[in-house]
mmCIF file of the N, C-alpha and C atoms, coordinates in Angstrom:
data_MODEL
# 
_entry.id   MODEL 
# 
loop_
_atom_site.group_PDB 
_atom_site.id 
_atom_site.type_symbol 
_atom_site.label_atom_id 
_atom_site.label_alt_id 
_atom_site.label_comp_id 
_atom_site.label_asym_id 
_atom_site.label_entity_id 
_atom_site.label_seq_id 
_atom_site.pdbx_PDB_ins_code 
_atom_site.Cartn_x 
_atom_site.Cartn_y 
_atom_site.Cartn_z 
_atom_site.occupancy 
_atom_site.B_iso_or_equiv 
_atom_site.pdbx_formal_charge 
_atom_site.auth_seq_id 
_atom_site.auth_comp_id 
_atom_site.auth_asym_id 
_atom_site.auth_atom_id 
_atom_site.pdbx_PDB_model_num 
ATOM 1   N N  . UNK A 1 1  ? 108.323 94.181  117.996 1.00 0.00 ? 1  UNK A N  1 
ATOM 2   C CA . UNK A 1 1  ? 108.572 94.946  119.191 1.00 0.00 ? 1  UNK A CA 1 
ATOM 3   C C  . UNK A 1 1  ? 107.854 94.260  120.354 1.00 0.00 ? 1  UNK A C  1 
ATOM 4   N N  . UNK A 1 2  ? 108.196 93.516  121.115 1.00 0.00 ? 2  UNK A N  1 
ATOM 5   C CA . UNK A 1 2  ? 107.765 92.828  122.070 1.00 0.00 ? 2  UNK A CA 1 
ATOM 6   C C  . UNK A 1 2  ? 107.679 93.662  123.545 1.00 0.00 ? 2  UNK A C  1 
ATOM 7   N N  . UNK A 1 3  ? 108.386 94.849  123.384 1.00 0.00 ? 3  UNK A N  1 
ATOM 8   C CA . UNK A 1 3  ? 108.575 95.467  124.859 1.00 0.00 ? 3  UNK A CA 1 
ATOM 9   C C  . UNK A 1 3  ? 108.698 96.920  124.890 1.00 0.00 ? 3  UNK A C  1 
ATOM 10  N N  . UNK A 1 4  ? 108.534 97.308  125.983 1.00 0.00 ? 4  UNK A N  1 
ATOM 11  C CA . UNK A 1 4  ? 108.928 98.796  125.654 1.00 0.00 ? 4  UNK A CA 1 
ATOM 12  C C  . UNK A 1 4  ? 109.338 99.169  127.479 1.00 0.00 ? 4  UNK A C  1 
ATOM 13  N N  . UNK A 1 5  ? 110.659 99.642  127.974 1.00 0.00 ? 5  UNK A N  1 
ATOM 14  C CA . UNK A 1 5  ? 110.732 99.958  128.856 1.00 0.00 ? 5  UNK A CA 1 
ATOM 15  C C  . UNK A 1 5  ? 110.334 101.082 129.346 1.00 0.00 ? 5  UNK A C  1 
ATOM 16  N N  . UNK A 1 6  ? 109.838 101.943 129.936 1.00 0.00 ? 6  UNK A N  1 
ATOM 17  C CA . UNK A 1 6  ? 108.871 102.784 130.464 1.00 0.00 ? 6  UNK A CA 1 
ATOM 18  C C  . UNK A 1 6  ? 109.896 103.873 131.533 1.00 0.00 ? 6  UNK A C  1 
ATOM 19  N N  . UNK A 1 7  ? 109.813 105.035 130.980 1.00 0.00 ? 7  UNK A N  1 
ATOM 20  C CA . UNK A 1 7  ? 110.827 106.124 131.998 1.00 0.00 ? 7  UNK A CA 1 
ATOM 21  C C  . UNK A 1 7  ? 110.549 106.224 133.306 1.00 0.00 ? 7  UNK A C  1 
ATOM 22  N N  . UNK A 1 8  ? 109.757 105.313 134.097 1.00 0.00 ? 8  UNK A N  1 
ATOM 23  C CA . UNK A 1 8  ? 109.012 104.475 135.166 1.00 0.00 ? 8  UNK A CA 1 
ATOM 24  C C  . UNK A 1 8  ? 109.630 103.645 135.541 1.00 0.00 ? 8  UNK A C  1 
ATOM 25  N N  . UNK A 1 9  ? 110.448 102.702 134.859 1.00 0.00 ? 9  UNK A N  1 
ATOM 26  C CA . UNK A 1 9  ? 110.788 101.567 135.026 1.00 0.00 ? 9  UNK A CA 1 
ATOM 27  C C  . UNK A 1 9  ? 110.062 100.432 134.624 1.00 0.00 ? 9  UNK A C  1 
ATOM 28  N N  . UNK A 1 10 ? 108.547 100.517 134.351 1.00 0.00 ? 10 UNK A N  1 
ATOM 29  C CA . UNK A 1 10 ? 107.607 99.327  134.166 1.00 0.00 ? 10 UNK A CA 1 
ATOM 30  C C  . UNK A 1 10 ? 108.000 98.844  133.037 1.00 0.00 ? 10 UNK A C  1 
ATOM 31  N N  . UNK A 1 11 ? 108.041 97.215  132.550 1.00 0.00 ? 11 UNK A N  1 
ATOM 32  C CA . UNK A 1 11 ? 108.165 96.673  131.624 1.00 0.00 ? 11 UNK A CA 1 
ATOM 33  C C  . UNK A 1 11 ? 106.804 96.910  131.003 1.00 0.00 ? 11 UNK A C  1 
ATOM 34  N N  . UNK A 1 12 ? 106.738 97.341  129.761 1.00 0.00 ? 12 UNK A N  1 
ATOM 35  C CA . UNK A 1 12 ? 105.156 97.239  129.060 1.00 0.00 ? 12 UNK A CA 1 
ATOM 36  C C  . UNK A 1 12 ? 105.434 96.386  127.774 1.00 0.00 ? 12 UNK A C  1 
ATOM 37  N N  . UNK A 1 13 ? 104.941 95.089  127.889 1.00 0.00 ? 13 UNK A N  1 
ATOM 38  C CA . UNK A 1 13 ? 104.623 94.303  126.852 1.00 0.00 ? 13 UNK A CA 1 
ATOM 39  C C  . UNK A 1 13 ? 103.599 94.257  126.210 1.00 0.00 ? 13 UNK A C  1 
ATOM 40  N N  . UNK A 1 14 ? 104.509 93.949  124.839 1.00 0.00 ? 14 UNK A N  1 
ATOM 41  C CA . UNK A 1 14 ? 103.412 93.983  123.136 1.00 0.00 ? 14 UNK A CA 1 
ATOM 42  C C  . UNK A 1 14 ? 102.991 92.717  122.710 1.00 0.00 ? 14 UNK A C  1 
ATOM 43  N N  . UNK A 1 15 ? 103.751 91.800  123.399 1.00 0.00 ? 15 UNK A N  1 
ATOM 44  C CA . UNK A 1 15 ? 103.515 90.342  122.634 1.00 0.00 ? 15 UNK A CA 1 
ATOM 45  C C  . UNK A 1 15 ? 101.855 89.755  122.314 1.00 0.00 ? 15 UNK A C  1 
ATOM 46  N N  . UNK A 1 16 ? 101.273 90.629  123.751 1.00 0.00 ? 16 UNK A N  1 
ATOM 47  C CA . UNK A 1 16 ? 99.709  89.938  123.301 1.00 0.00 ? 16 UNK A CA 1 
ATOM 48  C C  . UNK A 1 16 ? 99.189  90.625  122.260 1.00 0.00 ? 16 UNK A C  1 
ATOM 49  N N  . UNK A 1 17 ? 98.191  89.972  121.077 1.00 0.00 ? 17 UNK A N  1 
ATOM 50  C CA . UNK A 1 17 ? 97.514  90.475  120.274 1.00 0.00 ? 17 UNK A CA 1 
ATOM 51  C C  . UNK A 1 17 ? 96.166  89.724  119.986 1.00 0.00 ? 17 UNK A C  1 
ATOM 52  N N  . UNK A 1 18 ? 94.774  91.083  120.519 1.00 0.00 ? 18 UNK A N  1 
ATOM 53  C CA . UNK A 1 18 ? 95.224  92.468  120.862 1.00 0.00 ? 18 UNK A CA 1 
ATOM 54  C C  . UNK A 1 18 ? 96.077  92.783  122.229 1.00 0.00 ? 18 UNK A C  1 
ATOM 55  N N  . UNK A 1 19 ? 96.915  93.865  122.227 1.00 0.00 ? 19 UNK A N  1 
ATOM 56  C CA . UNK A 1 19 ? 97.466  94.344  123.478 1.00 0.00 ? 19 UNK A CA 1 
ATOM 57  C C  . UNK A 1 19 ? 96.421  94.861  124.269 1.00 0.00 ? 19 UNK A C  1 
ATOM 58  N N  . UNK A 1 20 ? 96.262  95.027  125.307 1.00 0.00 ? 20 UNK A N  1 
ATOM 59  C CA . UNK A 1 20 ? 95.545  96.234  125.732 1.00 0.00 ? 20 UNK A CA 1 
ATOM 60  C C  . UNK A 1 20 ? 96.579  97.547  126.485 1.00 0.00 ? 20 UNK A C  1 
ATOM 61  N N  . UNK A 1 21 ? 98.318  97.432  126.125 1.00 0.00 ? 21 UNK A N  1 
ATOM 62  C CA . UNK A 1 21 ? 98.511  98.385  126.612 1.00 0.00 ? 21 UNK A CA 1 
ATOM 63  C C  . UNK A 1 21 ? 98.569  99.405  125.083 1.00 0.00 ? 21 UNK A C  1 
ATOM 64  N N  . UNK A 1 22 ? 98.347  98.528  123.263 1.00 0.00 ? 22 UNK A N  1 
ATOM 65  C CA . UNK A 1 22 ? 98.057  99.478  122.537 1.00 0.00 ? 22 UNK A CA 1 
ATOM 66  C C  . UNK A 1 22 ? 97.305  100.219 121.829 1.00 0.00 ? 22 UNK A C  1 
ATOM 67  N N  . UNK A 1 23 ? 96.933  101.499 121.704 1.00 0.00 ? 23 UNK A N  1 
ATOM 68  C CA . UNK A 1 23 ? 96.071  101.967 121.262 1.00 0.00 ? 23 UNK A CA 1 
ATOM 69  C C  . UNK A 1 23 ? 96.528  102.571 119.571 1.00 0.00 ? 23 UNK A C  1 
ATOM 70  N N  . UNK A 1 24 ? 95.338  102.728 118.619 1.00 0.00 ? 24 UNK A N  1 
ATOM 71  C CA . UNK A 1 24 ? 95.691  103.120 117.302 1.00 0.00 ? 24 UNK A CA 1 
ATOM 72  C C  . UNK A 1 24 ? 94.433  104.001 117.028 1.00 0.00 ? 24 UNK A C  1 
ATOM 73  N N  . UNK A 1 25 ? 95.530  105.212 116.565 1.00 0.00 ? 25 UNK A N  1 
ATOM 74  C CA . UNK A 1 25 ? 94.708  106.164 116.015 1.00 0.00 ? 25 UNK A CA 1 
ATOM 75  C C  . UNK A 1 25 ? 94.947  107.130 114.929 1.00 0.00 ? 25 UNK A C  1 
ATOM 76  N N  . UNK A 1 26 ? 93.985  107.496 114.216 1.00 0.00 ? 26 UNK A N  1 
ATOM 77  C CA . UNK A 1 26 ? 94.266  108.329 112.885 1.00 0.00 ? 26 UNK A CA 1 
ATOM 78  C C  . UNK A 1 26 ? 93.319  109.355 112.902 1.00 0.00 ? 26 UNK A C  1 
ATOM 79  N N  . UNK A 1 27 ? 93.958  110.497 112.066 1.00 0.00 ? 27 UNK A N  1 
ATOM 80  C CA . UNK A 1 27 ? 93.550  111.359 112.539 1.00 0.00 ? 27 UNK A CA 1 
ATOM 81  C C  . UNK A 1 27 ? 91.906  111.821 111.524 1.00 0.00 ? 27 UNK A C  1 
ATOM 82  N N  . UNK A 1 28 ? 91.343  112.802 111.731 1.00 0.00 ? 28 UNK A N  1 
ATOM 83  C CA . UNK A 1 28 ? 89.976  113.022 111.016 1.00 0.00 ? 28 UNK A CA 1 
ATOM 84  C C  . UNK A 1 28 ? 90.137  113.391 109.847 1.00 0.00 ? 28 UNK A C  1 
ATOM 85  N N  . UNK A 1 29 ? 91.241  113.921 109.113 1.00 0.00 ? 29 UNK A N  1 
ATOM 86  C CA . UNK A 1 29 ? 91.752  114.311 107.601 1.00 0.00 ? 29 UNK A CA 1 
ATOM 87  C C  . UNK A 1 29 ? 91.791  112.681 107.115 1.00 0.00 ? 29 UNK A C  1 
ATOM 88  N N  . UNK A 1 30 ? 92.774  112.102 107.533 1.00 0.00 ? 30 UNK A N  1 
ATOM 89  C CA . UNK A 1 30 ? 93.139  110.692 106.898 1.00 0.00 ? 30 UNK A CA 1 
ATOM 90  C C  . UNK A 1 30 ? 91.517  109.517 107.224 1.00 0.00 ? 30 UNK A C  1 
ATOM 91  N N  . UNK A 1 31 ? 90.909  109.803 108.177 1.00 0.00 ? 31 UNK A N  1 
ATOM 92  C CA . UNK A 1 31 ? 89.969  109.318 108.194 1.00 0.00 ? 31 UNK A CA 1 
ATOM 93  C C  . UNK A 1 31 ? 88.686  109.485 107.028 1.00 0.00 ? 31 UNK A C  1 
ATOM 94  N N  . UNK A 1 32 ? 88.595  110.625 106.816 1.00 0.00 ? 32 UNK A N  1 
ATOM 95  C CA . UNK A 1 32 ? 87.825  111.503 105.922 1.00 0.00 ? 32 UNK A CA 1 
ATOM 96  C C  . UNK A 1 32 ? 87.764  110.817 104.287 1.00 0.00 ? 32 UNK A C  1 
ATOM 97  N N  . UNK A 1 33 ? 89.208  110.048 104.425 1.00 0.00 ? 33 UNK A N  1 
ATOM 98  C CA . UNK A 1 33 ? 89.813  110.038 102.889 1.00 0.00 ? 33 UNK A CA 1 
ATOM 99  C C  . UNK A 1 33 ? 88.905  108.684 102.991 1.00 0.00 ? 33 UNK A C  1 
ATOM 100 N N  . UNK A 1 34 ? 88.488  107.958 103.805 1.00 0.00 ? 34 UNK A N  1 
ATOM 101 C CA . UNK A 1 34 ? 87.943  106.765 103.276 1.00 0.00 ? 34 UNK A CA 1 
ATOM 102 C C  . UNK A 1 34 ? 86.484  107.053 103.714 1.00 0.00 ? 34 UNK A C  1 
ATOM 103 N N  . UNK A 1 35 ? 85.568  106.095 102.801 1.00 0.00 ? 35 UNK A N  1 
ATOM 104 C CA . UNK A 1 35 ? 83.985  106.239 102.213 1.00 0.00 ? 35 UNK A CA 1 
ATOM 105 C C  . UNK A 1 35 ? 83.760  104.920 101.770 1.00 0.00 ? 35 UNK A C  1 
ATOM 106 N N  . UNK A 1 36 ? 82.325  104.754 102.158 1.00 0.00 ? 36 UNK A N  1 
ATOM 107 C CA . UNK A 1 36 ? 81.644  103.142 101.669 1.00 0.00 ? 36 UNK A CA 1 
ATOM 108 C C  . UNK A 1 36 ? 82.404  102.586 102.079 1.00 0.00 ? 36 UNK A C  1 
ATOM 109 N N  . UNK A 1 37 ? 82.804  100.835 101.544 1.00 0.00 ? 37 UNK A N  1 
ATOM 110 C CA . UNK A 1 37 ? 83.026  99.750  102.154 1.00 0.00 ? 37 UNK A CA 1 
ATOM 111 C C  . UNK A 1 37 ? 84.890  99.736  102.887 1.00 0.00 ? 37 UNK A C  1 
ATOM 112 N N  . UNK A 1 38 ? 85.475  99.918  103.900 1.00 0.00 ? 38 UNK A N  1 
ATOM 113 C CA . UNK A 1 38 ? 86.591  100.316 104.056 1.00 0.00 ? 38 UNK A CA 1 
ATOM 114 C C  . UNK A 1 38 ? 87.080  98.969  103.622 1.00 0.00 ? 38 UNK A C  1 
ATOM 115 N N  . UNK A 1 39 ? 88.779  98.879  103.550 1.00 0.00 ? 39 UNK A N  1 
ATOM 116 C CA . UNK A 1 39 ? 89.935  98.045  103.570 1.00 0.00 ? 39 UNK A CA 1 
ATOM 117 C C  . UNK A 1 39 ? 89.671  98.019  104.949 1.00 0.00 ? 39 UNK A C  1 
ATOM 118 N N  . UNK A 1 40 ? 89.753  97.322  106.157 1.00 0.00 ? 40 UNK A N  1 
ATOM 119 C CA . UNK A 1 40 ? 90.321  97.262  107.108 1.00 0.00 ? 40 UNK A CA 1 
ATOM 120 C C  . UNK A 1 40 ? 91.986  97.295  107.570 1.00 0.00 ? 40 UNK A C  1 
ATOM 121 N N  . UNK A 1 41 ? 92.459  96.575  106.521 1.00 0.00 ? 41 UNK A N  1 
ATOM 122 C CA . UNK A 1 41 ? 94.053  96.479  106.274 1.00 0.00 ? 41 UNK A CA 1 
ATOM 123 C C  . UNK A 1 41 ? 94.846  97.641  105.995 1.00 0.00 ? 41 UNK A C  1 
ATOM 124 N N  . UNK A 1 42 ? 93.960  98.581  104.198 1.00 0.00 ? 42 UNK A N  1 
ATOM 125 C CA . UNK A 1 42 ? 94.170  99.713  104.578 1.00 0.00 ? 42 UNK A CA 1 
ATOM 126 C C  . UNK A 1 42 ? 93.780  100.623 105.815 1.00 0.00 ? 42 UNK A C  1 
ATOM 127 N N  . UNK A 1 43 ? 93.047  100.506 106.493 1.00 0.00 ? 43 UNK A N  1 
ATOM 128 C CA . UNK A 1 43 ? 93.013  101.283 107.465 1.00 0.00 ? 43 UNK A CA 1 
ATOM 129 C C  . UNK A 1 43 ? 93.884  101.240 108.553 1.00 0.00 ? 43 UNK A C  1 
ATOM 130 N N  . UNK A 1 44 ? 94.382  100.057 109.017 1.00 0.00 ? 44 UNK A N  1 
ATOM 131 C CA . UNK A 1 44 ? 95.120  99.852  109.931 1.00 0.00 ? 44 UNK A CA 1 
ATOM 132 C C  . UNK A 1 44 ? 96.446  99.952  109.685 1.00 0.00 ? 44 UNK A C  1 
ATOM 133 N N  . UNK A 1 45 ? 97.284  99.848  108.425 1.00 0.00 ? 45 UNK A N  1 
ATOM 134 C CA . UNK A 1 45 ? 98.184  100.615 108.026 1.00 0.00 ? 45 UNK A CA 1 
ATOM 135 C C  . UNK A 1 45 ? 98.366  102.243 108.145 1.00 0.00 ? 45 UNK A C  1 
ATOM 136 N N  . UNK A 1 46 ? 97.508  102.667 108.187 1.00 0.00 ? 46 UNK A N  1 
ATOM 137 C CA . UNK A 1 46 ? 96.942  104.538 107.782 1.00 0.00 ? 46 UNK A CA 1 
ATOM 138 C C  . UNK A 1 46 ? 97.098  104.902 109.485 1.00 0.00 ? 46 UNK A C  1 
ATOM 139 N N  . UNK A 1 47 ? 96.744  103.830 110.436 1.00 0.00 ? 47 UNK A N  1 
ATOM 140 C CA . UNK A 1 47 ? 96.711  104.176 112.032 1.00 0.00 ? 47 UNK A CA 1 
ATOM 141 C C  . UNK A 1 47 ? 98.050  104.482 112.461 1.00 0.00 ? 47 UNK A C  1 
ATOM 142 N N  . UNK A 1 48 ? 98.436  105.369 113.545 1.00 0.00 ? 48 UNK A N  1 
ATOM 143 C CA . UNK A 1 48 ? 99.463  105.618 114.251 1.00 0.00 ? 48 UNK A CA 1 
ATOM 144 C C  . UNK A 1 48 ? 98.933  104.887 115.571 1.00 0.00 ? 48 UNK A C  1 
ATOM 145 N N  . UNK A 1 49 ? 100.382 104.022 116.046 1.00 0.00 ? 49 UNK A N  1 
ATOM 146 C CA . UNK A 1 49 ? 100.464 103.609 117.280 1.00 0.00 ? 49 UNK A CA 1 
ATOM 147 C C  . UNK A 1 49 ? 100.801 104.294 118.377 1.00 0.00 ? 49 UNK A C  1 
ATOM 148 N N  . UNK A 1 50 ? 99.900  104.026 119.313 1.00 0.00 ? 50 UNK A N  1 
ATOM 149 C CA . UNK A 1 50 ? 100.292 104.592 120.821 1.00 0.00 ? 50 UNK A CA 1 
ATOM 150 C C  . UNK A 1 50 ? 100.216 103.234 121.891 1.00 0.00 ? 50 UNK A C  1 
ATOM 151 N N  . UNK A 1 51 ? 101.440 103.602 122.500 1.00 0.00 ? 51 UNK A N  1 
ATOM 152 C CA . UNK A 1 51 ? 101.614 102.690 123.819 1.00 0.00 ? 51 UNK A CA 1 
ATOM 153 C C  . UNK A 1 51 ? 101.442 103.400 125.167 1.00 0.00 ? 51 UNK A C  1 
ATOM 154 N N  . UNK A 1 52 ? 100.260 103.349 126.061 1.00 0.00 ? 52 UNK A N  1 
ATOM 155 C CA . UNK A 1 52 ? 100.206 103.535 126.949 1.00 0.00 ? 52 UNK A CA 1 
ATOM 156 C C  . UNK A 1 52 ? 100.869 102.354 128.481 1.00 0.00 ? 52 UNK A C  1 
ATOM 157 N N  . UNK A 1 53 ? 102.051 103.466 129.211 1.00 0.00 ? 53 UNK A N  1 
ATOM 158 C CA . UNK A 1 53 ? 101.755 102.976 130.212 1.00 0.00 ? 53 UNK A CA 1 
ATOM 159 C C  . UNK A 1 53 ? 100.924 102.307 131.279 1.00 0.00 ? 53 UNK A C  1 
ATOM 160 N N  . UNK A 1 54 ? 100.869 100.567 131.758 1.00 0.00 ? 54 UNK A N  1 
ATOM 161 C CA . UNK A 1 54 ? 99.815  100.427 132.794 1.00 0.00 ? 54 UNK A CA 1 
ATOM 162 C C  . UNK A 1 54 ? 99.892  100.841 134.208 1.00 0.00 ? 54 UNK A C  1 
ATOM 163 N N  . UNK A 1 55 ? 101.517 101.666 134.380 1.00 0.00 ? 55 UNK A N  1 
ATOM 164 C CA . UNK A 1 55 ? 101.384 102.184 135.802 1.00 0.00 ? 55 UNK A CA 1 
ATOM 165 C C  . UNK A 1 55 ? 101.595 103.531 135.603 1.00 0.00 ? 55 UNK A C  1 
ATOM 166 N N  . UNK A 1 56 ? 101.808 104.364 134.932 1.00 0.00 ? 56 UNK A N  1 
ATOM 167 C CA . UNK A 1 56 ? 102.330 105.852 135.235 1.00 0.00 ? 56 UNK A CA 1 
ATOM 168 C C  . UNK A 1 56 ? 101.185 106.063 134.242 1.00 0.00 ? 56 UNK A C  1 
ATOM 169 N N  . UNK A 1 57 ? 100.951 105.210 133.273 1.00 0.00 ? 57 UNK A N  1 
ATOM 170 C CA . UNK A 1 57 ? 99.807  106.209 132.054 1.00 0.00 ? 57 UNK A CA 1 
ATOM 171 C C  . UNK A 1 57 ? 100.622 107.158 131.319 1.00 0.00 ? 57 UNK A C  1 
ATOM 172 N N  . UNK A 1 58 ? 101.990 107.484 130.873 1.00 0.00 ? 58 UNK A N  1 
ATOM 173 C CA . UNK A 1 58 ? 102.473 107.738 129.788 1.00 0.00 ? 58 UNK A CA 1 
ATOM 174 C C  . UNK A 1 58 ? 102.547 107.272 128.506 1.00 0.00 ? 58 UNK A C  1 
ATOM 175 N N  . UNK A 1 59 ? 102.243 107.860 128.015 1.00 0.00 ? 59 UNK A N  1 
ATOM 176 C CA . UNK A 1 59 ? 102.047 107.341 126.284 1.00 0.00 ? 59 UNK A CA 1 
ATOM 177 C C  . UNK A 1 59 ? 103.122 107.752 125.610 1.00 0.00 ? 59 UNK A C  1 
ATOM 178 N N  . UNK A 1 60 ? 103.550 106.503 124.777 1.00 0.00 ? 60 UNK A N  1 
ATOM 179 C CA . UNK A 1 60 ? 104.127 106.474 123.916 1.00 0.00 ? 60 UNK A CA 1 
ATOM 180 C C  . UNK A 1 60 ? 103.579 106.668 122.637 1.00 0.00 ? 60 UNK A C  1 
ATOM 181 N N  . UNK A 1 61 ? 103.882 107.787 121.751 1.00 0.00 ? 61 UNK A N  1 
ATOM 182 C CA . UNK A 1 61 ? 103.110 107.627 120.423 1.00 0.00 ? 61 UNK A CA 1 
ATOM 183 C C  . UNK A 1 61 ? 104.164 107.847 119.285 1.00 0.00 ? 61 UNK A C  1 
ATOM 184 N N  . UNK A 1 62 ? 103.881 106.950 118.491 1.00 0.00 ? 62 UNK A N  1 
ATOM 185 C CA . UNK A 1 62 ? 104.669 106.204 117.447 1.00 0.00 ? 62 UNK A CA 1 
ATOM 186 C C  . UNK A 1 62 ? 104.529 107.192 116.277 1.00 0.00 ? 62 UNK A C  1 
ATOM 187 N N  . UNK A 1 63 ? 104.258 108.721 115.860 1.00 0.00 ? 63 UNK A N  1 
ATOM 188 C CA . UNK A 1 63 ? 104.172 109.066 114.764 1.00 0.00 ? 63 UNK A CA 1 
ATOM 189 C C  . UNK A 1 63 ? 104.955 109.041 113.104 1.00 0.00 ? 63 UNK A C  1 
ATOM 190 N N  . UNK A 1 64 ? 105.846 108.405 113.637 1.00 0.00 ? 64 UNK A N  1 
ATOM 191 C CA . UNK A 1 64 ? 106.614 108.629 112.703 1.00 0.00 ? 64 UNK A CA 1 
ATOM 192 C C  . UNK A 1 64 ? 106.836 106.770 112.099 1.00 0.00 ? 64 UNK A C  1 
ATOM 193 N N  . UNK A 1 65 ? 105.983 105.677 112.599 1.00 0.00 ? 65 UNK A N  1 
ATOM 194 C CA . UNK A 1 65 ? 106.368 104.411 112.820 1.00 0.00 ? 65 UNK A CA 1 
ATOM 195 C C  . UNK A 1 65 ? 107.252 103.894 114.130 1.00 0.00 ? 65 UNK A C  1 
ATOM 196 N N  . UNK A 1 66 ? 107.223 103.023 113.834 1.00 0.00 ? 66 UNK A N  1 
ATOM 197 C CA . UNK A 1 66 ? 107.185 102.337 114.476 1.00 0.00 ? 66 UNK A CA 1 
ATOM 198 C C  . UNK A 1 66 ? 108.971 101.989 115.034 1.00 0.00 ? 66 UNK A C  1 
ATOM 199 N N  . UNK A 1 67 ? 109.571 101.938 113.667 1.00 0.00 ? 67 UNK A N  1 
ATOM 200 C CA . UNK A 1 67 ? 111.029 102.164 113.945 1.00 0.00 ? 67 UNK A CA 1 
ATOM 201 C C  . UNK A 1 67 ? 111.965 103.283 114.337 1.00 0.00 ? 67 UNK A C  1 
ATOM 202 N N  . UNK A 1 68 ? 110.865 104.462 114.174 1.00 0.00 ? 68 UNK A N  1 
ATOM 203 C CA . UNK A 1 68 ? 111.454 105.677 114.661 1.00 0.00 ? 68 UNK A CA 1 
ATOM 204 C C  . UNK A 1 68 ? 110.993 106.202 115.967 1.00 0.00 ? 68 UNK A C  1 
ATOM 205 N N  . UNK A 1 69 ? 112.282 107.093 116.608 1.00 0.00 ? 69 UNK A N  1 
ATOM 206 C CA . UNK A 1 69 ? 111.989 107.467 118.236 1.00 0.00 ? 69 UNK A CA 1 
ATOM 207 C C  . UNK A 1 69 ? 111.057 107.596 118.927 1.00 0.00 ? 69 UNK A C  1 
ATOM 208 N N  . UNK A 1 70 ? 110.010 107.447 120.051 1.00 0.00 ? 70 UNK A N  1 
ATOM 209 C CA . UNK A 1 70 ? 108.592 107.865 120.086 1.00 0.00 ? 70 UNK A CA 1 
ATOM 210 C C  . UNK A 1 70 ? 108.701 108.928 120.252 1.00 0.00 ? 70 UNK A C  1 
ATOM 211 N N  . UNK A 1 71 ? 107.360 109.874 120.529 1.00 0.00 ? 71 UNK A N  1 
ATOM 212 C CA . UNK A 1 71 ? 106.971 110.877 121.136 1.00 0.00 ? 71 UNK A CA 1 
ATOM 213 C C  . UNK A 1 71 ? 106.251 110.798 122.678 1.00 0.00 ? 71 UNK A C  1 
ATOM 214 N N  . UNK A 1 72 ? 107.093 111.220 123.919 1.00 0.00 ? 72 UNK A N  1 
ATOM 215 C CA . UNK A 1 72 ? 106.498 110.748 125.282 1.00 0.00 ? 72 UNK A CA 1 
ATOM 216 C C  . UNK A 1 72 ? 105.997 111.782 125.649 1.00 0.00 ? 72 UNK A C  1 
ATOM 217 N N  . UNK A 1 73 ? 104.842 111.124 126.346 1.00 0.00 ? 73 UNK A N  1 
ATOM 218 C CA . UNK A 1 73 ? 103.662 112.112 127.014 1.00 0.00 ? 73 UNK A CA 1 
ATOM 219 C C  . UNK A 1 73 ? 103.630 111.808 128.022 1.00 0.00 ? 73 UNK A C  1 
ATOM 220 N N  . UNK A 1 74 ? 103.364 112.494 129.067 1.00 0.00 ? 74 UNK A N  1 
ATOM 221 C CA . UNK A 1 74 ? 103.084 112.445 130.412 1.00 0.00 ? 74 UNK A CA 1 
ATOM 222 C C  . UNK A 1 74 ? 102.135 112.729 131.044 1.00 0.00 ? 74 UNK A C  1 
ATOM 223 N N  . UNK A 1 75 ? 101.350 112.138 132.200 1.00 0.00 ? 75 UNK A N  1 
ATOM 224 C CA . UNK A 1 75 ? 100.443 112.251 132.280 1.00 0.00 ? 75 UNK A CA 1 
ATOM 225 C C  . UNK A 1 75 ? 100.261 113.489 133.773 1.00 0.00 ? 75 UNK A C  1 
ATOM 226 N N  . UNK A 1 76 ? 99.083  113.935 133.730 1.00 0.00 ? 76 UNK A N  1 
ATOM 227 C CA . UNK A 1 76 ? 98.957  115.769 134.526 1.00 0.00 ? 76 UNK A CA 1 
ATOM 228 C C  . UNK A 1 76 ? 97.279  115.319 135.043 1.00 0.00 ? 76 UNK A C  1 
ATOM 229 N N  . UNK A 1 77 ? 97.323  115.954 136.302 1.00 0.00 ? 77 UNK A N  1 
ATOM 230 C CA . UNK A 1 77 ? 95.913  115.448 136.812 1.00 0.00 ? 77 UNK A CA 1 
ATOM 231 C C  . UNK A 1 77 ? 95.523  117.141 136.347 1.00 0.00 ? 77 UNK A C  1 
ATOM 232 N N  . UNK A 1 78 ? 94.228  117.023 136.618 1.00 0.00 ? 78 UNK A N  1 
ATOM 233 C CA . UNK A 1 78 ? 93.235  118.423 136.190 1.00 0.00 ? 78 UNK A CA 1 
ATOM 234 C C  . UNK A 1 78 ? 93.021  119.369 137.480 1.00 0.00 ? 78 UNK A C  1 
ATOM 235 N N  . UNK A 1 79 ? 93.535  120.066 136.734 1.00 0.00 ? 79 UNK A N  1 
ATOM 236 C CA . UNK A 1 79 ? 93.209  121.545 138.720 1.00 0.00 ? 79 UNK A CA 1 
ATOM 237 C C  . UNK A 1 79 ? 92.274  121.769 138.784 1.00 0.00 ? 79 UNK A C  1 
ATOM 238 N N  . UNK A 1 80 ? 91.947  121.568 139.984 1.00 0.00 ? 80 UNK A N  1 
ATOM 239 C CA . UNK A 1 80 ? 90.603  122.491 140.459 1.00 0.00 ? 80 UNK A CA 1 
ATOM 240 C C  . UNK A 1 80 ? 90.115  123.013 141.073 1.00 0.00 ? 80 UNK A C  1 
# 
């Protein structure tokens, strides 16, 4: 996946590795399951991908992999 077009319009590219537009995360159950010396490999398999936008800051998050539809988030400033 080299690209991801952005409901923005921004091109957000994957090609660099590391990206810095991706982030990986798992959650504290699946985290939990590992103890003492980790796999790194397993672990990074076990991660869900998120692609953040570098101009709007919408995230893309990959729960389901990577080949399936994302989940888009949008980003909301804080009232005050």
């Amino acid at each position: 996946m080299p690209k991801i077009l952005c409901e923005c319009d921004e091109v957000i590219r994957l090609h660099d590795i590391p990206s810095p537009n991706v982030l990986m995360m798992i959650s504290d159950e699946e985290y939990d399951e590992f103890s003492g010396l980790i796999d790194a490999e397993e672990l990074y398999m076990r991660m869900k991908m998120i692609v953040k936008c570098p101009s709007c800051k919408r995230l893309y998050f990959f729960s389901k992999g990577i080949e399936s539809p994302a989940e888009i988030y949008t980003f909301e400033r804080l009232r005050e």
